[in-house]
MARKOL-583668 format. One record per residue (C-alpha): x, y negated, z negated; residue number from 0. Coordinates in steps of 0.05 Angstrom, whole numbers. Layout:
x,y,z,rose
X,Y,Z,NUM
...
REM end
This chain:
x,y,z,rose
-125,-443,95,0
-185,-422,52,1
-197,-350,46,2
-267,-312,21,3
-295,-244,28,4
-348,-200,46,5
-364,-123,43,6
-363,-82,117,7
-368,-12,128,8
-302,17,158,9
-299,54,221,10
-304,119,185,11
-354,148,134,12
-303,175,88,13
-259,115,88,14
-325,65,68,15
-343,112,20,16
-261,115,-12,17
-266,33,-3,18
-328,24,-45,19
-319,67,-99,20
-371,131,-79,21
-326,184,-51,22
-300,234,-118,23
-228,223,-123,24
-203,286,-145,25
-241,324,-79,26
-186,290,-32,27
-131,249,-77,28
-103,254,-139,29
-92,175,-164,30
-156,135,-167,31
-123,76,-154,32
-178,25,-190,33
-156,51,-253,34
-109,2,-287,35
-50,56,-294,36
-59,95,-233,37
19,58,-213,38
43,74,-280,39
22,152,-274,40
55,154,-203,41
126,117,-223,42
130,173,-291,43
112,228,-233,44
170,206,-187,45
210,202,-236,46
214,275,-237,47
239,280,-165,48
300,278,-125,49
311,239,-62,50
359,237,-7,51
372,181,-32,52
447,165,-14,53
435,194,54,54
381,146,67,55
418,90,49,56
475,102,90,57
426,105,146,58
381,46,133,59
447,3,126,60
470,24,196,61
415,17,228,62
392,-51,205,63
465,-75,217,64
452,-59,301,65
385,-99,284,66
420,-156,255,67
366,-162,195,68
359,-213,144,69
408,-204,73,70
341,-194,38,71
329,-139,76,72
399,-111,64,73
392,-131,-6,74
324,-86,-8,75
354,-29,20,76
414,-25,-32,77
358,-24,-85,78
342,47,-63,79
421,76,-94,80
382,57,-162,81
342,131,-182,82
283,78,-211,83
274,47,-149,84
212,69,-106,85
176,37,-45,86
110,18,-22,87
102,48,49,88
60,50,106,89
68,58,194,90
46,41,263,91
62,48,327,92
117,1,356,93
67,-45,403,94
93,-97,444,95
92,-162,412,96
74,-122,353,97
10,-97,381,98
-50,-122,348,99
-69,-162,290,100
-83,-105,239,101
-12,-86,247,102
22,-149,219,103
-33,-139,156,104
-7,-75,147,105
65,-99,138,106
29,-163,88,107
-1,-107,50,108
60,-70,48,109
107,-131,24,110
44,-153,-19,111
39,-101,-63,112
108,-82,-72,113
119,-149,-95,114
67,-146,-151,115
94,-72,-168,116
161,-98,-169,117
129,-151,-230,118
81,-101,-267,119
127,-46,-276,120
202,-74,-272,121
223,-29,-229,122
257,-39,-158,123
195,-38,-103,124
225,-30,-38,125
167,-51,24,126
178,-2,86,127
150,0,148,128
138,61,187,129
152,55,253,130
125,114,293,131
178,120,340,132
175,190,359,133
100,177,376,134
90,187,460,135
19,154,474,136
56,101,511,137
-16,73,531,138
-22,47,461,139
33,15,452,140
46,-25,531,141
-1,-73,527,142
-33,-130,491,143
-99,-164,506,144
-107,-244,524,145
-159,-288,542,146
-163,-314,606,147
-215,-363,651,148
-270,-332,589,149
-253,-261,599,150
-226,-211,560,151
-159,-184,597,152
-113,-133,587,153
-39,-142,608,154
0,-78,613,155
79,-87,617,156
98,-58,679,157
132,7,664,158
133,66,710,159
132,124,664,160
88,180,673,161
115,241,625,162
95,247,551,163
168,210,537,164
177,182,457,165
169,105,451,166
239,103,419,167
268,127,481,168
230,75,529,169
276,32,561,170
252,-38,568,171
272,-75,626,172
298,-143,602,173
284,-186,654,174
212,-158,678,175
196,-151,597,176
207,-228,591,177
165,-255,655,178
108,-205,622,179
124,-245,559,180
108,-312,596,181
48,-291,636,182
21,-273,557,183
39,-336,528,184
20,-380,586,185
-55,-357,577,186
-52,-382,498,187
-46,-448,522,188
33,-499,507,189
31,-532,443,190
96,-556,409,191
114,-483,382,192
112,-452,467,193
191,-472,474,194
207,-440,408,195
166,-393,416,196
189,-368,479,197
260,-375,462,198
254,-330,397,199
218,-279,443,200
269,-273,495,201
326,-275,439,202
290,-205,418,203
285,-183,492,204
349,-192,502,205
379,-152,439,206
336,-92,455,207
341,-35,488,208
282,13,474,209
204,-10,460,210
217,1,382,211
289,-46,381,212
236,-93,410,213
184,-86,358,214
237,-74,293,215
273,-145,313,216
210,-180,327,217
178,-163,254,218
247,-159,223,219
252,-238,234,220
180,-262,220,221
184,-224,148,222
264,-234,141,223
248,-267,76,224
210,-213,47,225
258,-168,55,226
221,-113,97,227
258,-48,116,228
238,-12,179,229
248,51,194,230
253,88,260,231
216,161,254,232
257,185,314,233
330,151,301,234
379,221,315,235
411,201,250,236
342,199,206,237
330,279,227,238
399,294,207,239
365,272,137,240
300,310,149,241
334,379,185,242
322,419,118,243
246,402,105,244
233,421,175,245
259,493,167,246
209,486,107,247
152,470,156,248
180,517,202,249
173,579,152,250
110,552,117,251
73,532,190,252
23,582,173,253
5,562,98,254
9,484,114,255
-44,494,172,256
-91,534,136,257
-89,486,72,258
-112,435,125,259
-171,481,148,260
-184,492,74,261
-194,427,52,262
-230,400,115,263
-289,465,97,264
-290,431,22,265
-296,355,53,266
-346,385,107,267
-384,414,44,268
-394,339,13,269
-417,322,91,270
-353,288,119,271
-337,306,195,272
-258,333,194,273
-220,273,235,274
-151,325,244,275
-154,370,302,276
-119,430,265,277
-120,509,284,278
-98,564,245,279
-29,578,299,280
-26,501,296,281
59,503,274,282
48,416,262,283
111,409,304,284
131,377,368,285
196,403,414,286
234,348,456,287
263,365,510,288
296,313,527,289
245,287,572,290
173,307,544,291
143,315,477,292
109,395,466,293
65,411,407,294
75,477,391,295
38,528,361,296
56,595,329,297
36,667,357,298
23,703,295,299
39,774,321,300
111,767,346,301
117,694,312,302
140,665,372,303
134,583,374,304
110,555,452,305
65,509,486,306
10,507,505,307
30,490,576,308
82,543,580,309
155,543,595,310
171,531,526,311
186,590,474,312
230,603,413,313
229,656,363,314
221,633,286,315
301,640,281,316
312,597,345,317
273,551,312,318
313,548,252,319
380,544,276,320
349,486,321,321
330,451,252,322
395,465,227,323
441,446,294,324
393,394,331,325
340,368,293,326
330,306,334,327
299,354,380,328
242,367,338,329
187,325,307,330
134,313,267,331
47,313,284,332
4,278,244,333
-2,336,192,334
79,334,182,335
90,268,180,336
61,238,109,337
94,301,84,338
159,284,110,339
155,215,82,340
141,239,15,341
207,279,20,342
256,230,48,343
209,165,7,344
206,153,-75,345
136,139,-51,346
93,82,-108,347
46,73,-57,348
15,93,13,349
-18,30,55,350
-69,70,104,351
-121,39,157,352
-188,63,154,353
-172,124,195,354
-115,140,162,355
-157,145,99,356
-196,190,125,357
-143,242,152,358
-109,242,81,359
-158,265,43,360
-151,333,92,361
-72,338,75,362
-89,337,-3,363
-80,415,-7,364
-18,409,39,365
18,359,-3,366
7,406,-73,367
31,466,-25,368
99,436,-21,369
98,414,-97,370
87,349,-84,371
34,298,-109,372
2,263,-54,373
13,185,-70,374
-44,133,-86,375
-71,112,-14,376
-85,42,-17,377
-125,9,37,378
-88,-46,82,379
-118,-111,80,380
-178,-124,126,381
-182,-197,161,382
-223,-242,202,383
-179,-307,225,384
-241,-367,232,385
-209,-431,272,386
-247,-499,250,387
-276,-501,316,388
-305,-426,310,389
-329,-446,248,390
-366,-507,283,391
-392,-466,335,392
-419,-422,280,393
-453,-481,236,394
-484,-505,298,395
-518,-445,328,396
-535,-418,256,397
-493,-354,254,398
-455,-327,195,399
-387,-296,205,400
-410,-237,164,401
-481,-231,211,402
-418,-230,273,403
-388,-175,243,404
-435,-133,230,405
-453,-129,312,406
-508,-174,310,407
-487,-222,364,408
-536,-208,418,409
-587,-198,370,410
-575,-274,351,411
-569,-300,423,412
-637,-270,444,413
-668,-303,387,414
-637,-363,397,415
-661,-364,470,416
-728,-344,448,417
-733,-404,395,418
-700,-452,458,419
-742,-444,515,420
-815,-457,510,421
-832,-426,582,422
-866,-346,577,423
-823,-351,640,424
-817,-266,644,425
-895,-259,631,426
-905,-315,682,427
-868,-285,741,428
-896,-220,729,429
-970,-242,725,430
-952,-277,796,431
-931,-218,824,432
-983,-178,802,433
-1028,-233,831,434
-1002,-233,902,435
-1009,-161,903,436
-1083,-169,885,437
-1089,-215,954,438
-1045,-185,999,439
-1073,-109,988,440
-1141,-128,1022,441
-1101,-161,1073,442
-1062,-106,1086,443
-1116,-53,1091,444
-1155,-102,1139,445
-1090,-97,1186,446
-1093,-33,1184,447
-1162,-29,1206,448
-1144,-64,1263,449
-1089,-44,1283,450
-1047,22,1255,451
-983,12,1282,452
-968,-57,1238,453
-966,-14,1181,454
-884,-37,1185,455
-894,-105,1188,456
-948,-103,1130,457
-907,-66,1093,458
-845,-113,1100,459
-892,-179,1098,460
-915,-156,1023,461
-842,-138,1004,462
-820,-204,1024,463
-873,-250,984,464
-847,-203,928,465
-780,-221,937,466
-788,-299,944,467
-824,-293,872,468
-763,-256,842,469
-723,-309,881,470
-752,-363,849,471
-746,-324,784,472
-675,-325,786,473
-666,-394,799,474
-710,-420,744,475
-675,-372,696,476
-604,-404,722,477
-631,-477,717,478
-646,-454,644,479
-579,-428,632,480
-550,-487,664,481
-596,-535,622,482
-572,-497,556,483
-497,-485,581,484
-460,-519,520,485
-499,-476,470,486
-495,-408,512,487
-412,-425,514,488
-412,-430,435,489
-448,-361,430,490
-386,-340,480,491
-334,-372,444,492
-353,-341,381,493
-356,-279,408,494
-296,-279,444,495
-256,-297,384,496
-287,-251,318,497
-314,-202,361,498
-278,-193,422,499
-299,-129,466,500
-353,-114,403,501
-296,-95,357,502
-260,-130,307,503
-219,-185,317,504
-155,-154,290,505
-160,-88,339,506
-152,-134,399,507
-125,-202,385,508
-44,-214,379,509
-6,-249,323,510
31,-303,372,511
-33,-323,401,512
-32,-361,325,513
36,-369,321,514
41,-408,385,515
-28,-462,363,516
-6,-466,287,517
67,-457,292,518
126,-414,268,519
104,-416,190,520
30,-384,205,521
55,-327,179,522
84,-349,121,523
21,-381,101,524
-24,-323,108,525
21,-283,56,526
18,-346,7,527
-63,-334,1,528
-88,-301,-62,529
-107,-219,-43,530
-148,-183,-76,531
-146,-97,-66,532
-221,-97,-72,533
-231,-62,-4,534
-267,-123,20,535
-260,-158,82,536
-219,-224,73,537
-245,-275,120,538
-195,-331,128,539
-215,-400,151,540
-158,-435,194,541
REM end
């Protein structure tokens, strides 16, 4: 594998901006994380803080037992006991077959830099994985996309459920989860890693029960020795942990949503759109019920917590005493959430997408609310995966990788066509039509002087001529196509594989697509390149 890189705008303003150096550090962070001690600062500012730690040991240790992880993992875990430890931390939802690429960089990024932490400031560095359990946009998560006959095709596993129900309590059905498993993999083609391929799959299906068991074994063995810890936002046992910091959101719901509204005005003052949907009743909290997730929102007369819907009501002390007795009924929005990691998480480091960059910098005031320091955000590797025949594809129809990227496909193609055929074919046709128009008109009025009532069958005569020319239109321009079909399937090719649906590669394409072409240890080689955390886009040649 050879790796090289180029600079892309990310999908939001702020975030390219934060990437590149231009947005002002101190009007939405607090660690600018290109200067050399900006990990150094953090670790002395931790240091001043006290963790659940114990608690959160005794948990992770459990719950990676019933996941039967790697003893690097364990190992990792028991690091956490020592007050100097801290972690490197980021999340995503649990997708099936880990959803797409840009998830599986997250976790590199995450192992990555704890690793070089661990080295620079000899100190434990734990890597954690956020897994966004308690999430209930089961749309994101039951799917992955293939290719298939030269189209782009979603394949949905078949689940029936309708209500807003969290991904940690969606059953998977063993037997229907694996045939979905083999109607993926069959459209990547059987190499010599299918069999083991499929076999390590259905050894996952079979120990899992929910959508997130599913996704916590699957990345639990490709990164086993690395050590990763997962974590499961919405494990019963994990809000046990977190039931006193949500009474704290509970009685500060007010203060933590305006901070929000606060700092989105000062971001929307330096001309950055807000990206959080927050309103000043906005409580930041979800109720389960048991069957559906309810954000609820506060009433600030009689300070009664509902939803929106209705049907759902506590006063503030209900609430409480539900923190206190039941917390795994409540849970955490995408305000609450970094905020409750910072509590429960010795946190070095923050991985973020692009998006999540940009919703950060709105939480800055709600982080130094609480007393807390909001930790340096640093952005997740970005990658293009180039196979040698892409990149042959490329060479021969002169496109860059970089000009693909940056949405200039099409633009390429019609030039290419335009350099290809010789024929003003379009010009041609339409200078014949206008041509038999010029003869048949004096026809036409003749007929009519003759004879009024053929103004039909004029009429329909001139249509028809018109038609034959667009006719024969069509099939020059599909003897052309045909003619120039091998270089029209590179352009497809291409296009199908860095820039599938006009996005990104890694926000549609799946990590056993690769693993079942270059075998098991394609992972393992893709950590062993050299990173750099320059925000730039790593493009990785196969």
């Amino acid at each position: 594998m050879e790796i090289c890189e180029i600079s892309l705008r990310a999908t939001t303003p702020l975030a390219t901006d934060y990437i590149i150096g231009a947005f002002p550090i101190e009007k939405g962070f607090v660690y600018d994380i290109s200067e050399r001690d900006a990990f150094q600062r953090r670790l002395n500012d931790l240091n001043e803080r006290i963790y659940p730690r114990q608690q959160l040991v005794e948990h992770l240790l459990l719950y990676h037992q019933k996941l039967q992880a790697s003893p690097q993992t364990f190992e990792n875990i028991k690091k956490l006991s020592d007050r100097s430890s801290v972690v490197v931390i980021g999340g995503q939802q649990a997708g099936l077959l880990t959803g797409p690429l840009y998830t599986i960089y997250k976790i590199m990024s995450i192992i990555r830099l704890a690793k070089e932490q661990e080295q620079k400031l000899a100190v434990p560095v734990v890597p954690v994985f956020w897994i966004a359990g308690e999430d209930h946009d089961i749309a994101e998560v039951d799917h992955v996309y293939v290719a298939e006959k030269g189209k782009i095709k979603k394949r949905t596993y078949p689940h029936s459920v309708q209500e807003k129900r969290m991904v940690a309590q969606l059953p998977i059905d063993k037997q229907i989860c694996f045939q979905w498993i083999k109607d993926v993999v069959e459209t990547y083609g059987e190499t010599e890693t299918t069999n083991e391929l499929l076999h390590f799959l259905e050894r996952c299906v079979e120990q899992a029960h929910t959508f997130v068991d599913f996704f916590a074994r699957i990345v639990l063995q490709l990164f086993a020795s690395d050590g990763l810890v997962v974590v499961n936002a919405a494990d019963e046992s994990l809000r046990a942990i977190e039931s006193e910091f949500f009474a704290t959101f509970i009685e500060r719901h007010d203060e933590i949503a305006n901070a929000v509204l606060r700092q989105q005005k000062r971001l929307a003052q330096l001309g950055y759109r807000k990206t959080l949907d927050v309103q000043p009743q906005s409580a930041n909290l979800f109720y389960y019920d048991g069957c559906e997730r309810w954000l609820l929102e506060c009433n600030g007369e009689d300070k009664l917590f509902y939803n929106k819907k209705g049907g759902v009501v506590f006063s503030k002390e209900e609430l409480l005493s539900l923190a206190k007795t039941s917390p795994y009924k409540l849970s955490n929005n995408v305000v609450t959430r970094p905020l409750m990691q910072e509590f429960l998480f010795p946190t070095l480091a923050f991985i973020a997408g692009p998006g999540e960059i940009a919703y950060w910098a709105e939480l800055q005031e709600a982080f130094s609310l609480l007393g807390y320091a909001m930790p340096p955000v640093v952005p997740r590797l970005n990658m293009t995966l180039v196979e040698r025949s892409i990149q042959t594809d490329l060479q021969e129809v002169g496109l860059t990788v970089e000009e693909v990227l940056q949405g200039r496909i099409n633009e390429a193609k019609a030039e290419w066509r335009r350099r290809q055929i010789q024929y003003p074919l379009d010009e041609m046709i339409a200078h014949a039509k206008e041509r038999i128009e010029e003869i048949h008109r004096p026809l036409r009025e003749i007929g009519m002087e003759i004879d009024r009532g053929l103004a039909n069958v004029l009429t329909k005569n001139a249509t028809f001529l018109q038609s034959q020319i667009d006719f024969l239109h069509q099939t020059l321009h599909r003897s052309i196509e045909k003619k120039y079909e091998v270089e029209w399937k590179k352009f497809a090719r291409i296009e199908m594989s860095l820039w599938p649906n006009q996005a990104p590669q890694e926000r549609i394409w799946n990590i056993f697509y690769y693993i079942n072409k270059y075998g098991f240890d394609f992972v393992e080689r893709l950590m062993g390149l050299e990173y750099k955390w320059n925000g730039l886009h790593k493009i990785v040649y196969i």
